[in-house]
C-alpha positions in Angstrom: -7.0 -133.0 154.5 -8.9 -136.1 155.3 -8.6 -135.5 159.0 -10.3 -131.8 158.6 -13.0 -133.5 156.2 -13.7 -136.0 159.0 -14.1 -133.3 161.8 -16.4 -131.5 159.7 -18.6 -134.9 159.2 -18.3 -135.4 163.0 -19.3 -131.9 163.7 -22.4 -131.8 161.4 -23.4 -135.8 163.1 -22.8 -133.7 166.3 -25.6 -131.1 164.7 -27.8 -133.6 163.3 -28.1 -135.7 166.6 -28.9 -131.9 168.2 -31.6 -131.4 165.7 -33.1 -134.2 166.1 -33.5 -134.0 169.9 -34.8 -130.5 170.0 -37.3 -131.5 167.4 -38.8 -134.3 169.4 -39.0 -132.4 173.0 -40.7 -129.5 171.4 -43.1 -131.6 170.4 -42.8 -134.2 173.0 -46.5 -133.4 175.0 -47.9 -134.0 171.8 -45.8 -137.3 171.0 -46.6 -138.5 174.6 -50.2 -138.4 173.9 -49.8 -140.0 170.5 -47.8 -143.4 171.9 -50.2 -143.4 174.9 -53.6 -143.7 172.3 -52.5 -143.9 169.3 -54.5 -140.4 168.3 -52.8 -138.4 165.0 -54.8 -135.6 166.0 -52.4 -133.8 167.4 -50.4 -133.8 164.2 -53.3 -133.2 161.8 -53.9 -129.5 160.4 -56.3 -128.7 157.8 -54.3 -130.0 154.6 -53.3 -133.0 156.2 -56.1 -135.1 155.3 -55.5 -134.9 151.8 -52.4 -136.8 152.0 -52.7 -138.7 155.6 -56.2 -140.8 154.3 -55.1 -141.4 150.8 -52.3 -142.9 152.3 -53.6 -144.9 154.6 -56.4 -146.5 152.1 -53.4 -147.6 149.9 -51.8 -149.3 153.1 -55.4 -151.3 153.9 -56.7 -151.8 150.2 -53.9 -151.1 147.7 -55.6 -148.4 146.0 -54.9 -144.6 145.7 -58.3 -143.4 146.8 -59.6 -141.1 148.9 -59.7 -142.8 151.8 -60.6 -146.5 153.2 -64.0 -147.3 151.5 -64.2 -144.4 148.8 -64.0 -145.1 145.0 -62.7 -141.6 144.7 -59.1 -141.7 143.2 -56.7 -139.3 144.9 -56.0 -136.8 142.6 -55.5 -133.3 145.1 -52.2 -133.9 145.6 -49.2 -135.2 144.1 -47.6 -138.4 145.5 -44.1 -138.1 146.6 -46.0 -136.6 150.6 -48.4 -139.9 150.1 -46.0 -142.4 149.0 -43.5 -141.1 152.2 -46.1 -141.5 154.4 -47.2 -145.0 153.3 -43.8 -146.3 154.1 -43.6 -144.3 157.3 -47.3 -146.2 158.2 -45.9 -149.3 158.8 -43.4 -147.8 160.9 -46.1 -146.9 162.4 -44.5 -143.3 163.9 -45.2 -140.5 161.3 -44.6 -137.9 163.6 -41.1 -139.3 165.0 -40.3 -140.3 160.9 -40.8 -136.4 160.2 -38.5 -135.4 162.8 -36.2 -137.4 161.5 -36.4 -136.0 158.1 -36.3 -132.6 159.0 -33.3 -132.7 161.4 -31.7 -134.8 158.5 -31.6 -132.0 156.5 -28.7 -130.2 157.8 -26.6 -132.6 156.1 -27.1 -131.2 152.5 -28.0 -128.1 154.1 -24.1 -128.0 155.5 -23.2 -129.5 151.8 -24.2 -126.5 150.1 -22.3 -124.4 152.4 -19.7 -126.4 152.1 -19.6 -125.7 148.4 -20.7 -121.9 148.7 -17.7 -121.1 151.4 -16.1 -123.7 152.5 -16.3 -125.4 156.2 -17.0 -122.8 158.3 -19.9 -122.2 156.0 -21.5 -125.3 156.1 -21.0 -126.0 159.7 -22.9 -122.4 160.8 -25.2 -123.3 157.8 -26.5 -126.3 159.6 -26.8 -125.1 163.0 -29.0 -122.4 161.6 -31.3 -124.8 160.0 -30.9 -126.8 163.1 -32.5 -123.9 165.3 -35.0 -122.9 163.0 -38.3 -122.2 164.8 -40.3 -122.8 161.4 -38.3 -126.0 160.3 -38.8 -127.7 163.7 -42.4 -126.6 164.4 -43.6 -128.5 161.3 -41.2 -131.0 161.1 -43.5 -133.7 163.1 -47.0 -132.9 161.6 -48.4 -134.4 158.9 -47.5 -132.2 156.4 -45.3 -132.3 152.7 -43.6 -129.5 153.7 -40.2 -130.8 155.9 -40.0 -133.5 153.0 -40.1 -130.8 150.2 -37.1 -128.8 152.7 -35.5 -131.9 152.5 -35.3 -133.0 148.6 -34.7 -128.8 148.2 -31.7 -128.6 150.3 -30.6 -131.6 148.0 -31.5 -130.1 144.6 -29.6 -126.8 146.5 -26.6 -128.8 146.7 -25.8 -130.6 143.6 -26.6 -127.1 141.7 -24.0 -125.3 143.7 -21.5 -127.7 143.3 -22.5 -127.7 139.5 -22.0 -124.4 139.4 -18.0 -125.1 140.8 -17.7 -128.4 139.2 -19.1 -127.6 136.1 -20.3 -131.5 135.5 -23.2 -132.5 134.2 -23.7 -135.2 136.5 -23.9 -132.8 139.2 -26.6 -130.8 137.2 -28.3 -134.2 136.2 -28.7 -134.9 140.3 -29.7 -131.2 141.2 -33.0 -132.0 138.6 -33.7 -135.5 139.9 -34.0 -133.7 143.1 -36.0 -130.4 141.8 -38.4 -133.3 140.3 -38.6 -135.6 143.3 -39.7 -131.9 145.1 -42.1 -131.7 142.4 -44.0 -134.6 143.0 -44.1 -133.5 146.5 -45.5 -130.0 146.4 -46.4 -128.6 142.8 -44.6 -125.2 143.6 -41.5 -126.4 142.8 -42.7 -127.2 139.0 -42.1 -123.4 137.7 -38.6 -124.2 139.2 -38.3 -127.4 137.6 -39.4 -126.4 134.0 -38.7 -122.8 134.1 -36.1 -121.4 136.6 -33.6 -124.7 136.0 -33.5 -124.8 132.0 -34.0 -121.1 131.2 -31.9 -119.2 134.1 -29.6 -121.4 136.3 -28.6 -124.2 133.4 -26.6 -120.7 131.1 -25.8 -118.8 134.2 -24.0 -122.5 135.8 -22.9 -124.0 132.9 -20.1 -123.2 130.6 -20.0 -122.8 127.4 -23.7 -122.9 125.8 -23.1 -126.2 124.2 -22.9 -127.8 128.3 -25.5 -125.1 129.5 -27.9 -126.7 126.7 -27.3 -130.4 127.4 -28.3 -129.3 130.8 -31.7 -128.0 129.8 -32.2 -130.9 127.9 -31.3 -133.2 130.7 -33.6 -131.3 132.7 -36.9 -132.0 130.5 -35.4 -135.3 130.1 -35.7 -136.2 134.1 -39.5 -134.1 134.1 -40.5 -136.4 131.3 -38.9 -139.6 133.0 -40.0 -138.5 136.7 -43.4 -136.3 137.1 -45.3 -137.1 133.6 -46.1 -140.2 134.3 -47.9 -139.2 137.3 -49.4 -136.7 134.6 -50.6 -139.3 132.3 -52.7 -141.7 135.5 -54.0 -138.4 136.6 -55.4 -137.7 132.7 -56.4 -141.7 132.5 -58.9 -141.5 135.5 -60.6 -138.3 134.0 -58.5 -135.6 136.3 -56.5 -134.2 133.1 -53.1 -134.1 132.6 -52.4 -132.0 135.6 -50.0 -133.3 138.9 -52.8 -132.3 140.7 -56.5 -130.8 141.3 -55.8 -128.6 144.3 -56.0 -125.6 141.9 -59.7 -124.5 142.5 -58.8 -124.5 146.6 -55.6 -122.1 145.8 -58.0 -120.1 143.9 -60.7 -119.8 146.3 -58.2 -118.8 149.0 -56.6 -116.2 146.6 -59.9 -114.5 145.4 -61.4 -114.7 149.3 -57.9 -112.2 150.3 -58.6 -109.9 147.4 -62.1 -109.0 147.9 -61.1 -108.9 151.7 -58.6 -106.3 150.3 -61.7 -104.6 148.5 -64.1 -104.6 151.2 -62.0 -104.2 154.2 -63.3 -107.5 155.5 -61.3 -110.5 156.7 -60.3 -113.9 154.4 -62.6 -116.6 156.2 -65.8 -114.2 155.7 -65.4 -114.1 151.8 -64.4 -117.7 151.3 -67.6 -118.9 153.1 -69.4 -116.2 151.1 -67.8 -117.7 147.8 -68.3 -121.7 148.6 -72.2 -120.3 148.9 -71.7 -118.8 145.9 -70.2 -122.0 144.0 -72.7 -124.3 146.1 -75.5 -122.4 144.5 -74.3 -122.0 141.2 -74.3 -125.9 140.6 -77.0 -126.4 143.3 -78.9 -128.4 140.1 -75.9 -129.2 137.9 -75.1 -132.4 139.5 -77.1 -134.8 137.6 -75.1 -133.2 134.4 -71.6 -135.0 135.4 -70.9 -138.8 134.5 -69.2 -138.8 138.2 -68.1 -137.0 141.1 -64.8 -136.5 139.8 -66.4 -134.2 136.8 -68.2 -132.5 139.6 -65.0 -131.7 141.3 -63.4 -130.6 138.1 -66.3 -128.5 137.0 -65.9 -126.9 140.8 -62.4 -126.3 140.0 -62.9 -124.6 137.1 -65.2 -122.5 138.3 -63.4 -121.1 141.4 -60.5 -120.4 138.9 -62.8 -118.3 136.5 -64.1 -116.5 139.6 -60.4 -115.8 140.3 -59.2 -114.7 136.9 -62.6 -111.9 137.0 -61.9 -111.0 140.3 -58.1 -110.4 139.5 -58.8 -108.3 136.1 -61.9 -106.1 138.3 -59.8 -105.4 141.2 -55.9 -105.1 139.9 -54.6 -102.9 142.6 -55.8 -105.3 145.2 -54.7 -108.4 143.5 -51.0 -106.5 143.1 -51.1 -106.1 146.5 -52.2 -109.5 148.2 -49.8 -111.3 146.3 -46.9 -109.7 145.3 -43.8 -110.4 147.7 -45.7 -110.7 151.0 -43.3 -110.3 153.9 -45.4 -111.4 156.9 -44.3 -114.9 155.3 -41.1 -114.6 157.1 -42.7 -114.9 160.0 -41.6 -118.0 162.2 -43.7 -120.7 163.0 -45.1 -119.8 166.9 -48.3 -121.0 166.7 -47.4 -124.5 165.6 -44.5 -124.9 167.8 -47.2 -123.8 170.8 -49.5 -126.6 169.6 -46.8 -129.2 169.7 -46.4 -128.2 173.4 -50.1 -128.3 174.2 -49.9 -124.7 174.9 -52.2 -123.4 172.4 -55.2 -124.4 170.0 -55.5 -123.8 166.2 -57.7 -122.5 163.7 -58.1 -119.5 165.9 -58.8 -116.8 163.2 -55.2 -115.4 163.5 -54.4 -115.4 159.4 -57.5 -113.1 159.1 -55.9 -110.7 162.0 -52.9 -111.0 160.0 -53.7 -109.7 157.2 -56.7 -106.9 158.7 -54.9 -105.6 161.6 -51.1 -105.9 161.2 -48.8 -108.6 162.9 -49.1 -107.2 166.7 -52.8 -107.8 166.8 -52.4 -110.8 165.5 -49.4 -111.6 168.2 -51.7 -110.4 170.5 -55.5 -112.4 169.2 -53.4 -115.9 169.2 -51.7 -115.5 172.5 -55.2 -114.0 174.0 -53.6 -112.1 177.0 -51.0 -114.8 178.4 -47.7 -114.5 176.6 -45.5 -116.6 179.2 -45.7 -119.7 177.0 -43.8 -117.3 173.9 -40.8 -117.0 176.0 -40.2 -121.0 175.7 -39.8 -119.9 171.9 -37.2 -117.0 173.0 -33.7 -118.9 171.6 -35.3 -120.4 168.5 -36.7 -116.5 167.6 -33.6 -115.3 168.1 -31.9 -117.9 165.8 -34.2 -117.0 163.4 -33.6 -113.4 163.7 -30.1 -113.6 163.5 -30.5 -116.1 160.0 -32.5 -113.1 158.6 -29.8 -110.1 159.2 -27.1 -112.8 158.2 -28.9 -113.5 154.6 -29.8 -110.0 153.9 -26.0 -109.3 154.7 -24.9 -112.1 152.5 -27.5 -110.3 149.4 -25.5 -107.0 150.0 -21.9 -108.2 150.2 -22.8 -110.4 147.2 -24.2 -107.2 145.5 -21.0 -105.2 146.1 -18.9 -107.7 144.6 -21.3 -108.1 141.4 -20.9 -112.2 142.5 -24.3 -112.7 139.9 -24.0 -116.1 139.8 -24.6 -116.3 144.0 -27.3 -113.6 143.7 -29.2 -115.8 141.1 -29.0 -118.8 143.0 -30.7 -116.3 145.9 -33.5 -115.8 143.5 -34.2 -118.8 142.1 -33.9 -121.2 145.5 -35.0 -118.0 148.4 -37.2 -115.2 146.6 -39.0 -117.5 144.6 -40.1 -120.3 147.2 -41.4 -116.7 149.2 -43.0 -115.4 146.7 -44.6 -118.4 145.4 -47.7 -118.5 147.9 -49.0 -114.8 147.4 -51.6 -114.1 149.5 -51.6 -117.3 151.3 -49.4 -116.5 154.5 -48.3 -119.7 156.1 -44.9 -119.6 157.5 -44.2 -123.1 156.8 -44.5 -122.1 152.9 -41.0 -120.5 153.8 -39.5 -123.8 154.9 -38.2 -124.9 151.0 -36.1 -121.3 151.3 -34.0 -121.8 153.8 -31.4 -124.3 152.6 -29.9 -121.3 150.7 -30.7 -118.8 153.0 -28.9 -120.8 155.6 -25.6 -121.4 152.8 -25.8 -117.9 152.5 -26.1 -117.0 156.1 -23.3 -119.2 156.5 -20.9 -117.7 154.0 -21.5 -114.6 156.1 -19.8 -115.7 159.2 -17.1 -117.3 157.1 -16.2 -114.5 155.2 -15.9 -112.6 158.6 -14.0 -115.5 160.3 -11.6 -115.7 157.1 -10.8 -112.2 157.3 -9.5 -111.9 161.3 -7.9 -115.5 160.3 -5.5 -113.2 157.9 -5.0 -110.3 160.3 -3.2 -112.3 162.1 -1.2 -115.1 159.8 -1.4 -115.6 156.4 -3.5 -118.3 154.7 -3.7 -119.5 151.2 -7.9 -120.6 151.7 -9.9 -118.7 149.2 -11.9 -116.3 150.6 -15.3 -116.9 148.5 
């Protein structure tokens, strides 16, 4: 037993030391440039800022601000993504540090499948997550993203083995980890305080009396982990919020709806709206103590425009953020990027969502599609982890296995439906830990069942 348990640890090393690699030369071109001049560019997209500064001006002056020489506390984001990043400053590779992380995560990633059906499980698990084209696209930018993937396929593990341990110390873990994810990216805080206490902690534990010490433990860990964050964000005038990034999640949400509603595309109608809010407190600014109070006056504005928007356009709002399945689209234009092969903030998203995904294949290649052929083997990886999940939802479904389904939901549908209209494919990346267990208890389930064709076998087939 300890000999197979040993091979298995080799096997996933073997897999992480392959992640790893293939992470770093598909973004090598843009690594190169990085260690020759020391430019982050490469690595920056358009949220990176908010994290990437903030961290930086508490490396040079100790202080969560805005960035080196602003008074302006950080308060867009949470700060597990920060807090990661200042550490990773003074080892002074981010981009490298990310790669790292990401290809790291096949470890609880094989855990979990592990857990869900047995070896085999885990092993083809990890490999999937290993070939990933989303997972290793983002994994050296300067994103939260690979970090959330990573403390999800954590959380993912210690609740499936609660669910065939039963503990609660397992449990306990698998809600440190939901709240570490939560400090990182605020869309795991329905999981934390909802989906955890209300659905998985009765459906997991047995009898109530265990499944309600879990809930409790739950709020416990929230109170002991993310509130405090809470409480300094309602000290410095912010509220008690984990963050202030709502008003840009609602600008971006009413800009697709009334592209829905006028057949226009997203980036028209959110320039259309900031005019819109840039006028409406054009002379308002001498009314707020502080810029903060600006910002949070801003904020609440864009979220009012959202909620009237939503109630005079219902059909459209249903339909822009309701499960959107472009999402599932891999990552092509970021792993382009990392190779040098392509530029961003080409327009494509408003393609997406106007013209269908061909024209939009077809406006961010602009006529020369050799360079989508270096992607060929990580598309087909993907591909394949697809057909293998949805396989793994229908044989689950024939054998009324709930408690497997509801995991599905909770740690897959949820993390892709989560982002409505807002269709980044890395928003997809904190979904496949489970989708990869699940994929992997496809192949083996198959394996297991040509094993006992041809000799008998006491292993359990899950």
């Amino acid at each position: 037993m300890s000999s197979e348990k040993n091979r298995f640890r080799n096997r996933i090393a073997l897999v992480f030391l392959f992640a790893l690699a293939i992470r770093i030369l598909c973004a090598w071109p843009a690594l190169w440039s990085y260690m020759g001049d020391g430019d982050m560019e490469s690595f920056m997209r358009p949220d990176s800022a908010t994290y990437y500064f903030p961290a930086r001006a508490f490396v040079e002056t100790g202080k969560l601000t805005l960035d080196v020489g602003s008074d302006f506390p950080a308060v867009q984001r949470p700060p597990g993504y920060i807090f990661f990043l200042v550490a990773v400053i003074f080892l002074s590779c981010p981009p490298v540090i990310g790669c790292l992380v990401d290809a790291l995560t096949v470890f609880p990633v094989a855990l979990a499948g592990r857990r869900l059906a047995g070896r085999r499980a885990g092993f083809w698990a990890a490999v999937l997550y290993a070939l990933n084209l989303t997972a290793l696209a983002n994994a050296p930018l300067i994103l939260a993203d690979s970090l959330l993937g990573f403390l999800c396929a954590w959380q993912v593990f210690f609740f499936v083995r609660a669910w065939r341990t039963k503990r609660l110390s397992d449990f306990l873990f698998g809600a440190v980890f939901a709240a570490a994810a939560t400090l990182t990216k605020p869309v795991n805080l329905p999981v934390l305080l909802g989906l955890i206490p209300f659905v998985l902690a009765p459906v997991l534990m047995r009898p109530w009396r265990k499944a309600a010490c879990a809930a409790l433990l739950t709020f416990l860990v929230f109170g002991a982990m993310v509130v405090p964050w809470m409480l300094r964000n309602q000290s410095i005038g912010a509220g008690f919020v984990l963050d202030r990034n709502s008003g840009l999640t609602a600008l971006h949400n009413t800009a697709a709806i009334l592209a829905r509603v006028n057949g226009t595309d997203g980036d028209t109608e959110r320039a259309a709206l900031e005019a819109e809010a840039e006028a409406a407190f054009a002379d308002k600014s001498e009314q707020y103590a502080n810029l903060l109070e600006l910002k949070m006056a801003e904020d609440d504005w864009y979220l009012a425009r959202y909620k009237k928007t939503v109630f005079e356009h219902p059909g459209a709002a249903a339909a822009t953020h309701l499960f959107q399945v472009w999402i599932l689209l891999p990552d092509l234009p970021n792993f382009l990027q990392n190779l040098g092969l392509r530029t961003g903030e080409r327009g494509t998203l408003a393609v997406l969502r106007k013209d269908g995904v061909m024209a939009a294949f077809r406006h961010y290649m602009d006529g020369s599609y050799a360079a989508a052929f270096l992607a060929a083997p990580f598309l087909l990886a993907t591909g394949v982890l697809y057909a293998l999940t949805a396989t793994g939802v229908w044989i689950y479904l024939r054998r009324r296995r709930w408690t497997v389904l509801t995991l599905f939901a909770v740690f897959v549908l949820y993390y892709l439906a989560a982002p409505g209209p807002v269709l980044m494919p890395r928003y997809q990346i904190p979904a496949l830990p489970f989708a990869c267990a699940l994929a992997g208890a496809v192949i083996s389930v198959c394996g297991i069942r040509r094993w006992r064709k041809r000799r008998s076998c006491p292993r359990c087939n899950p």
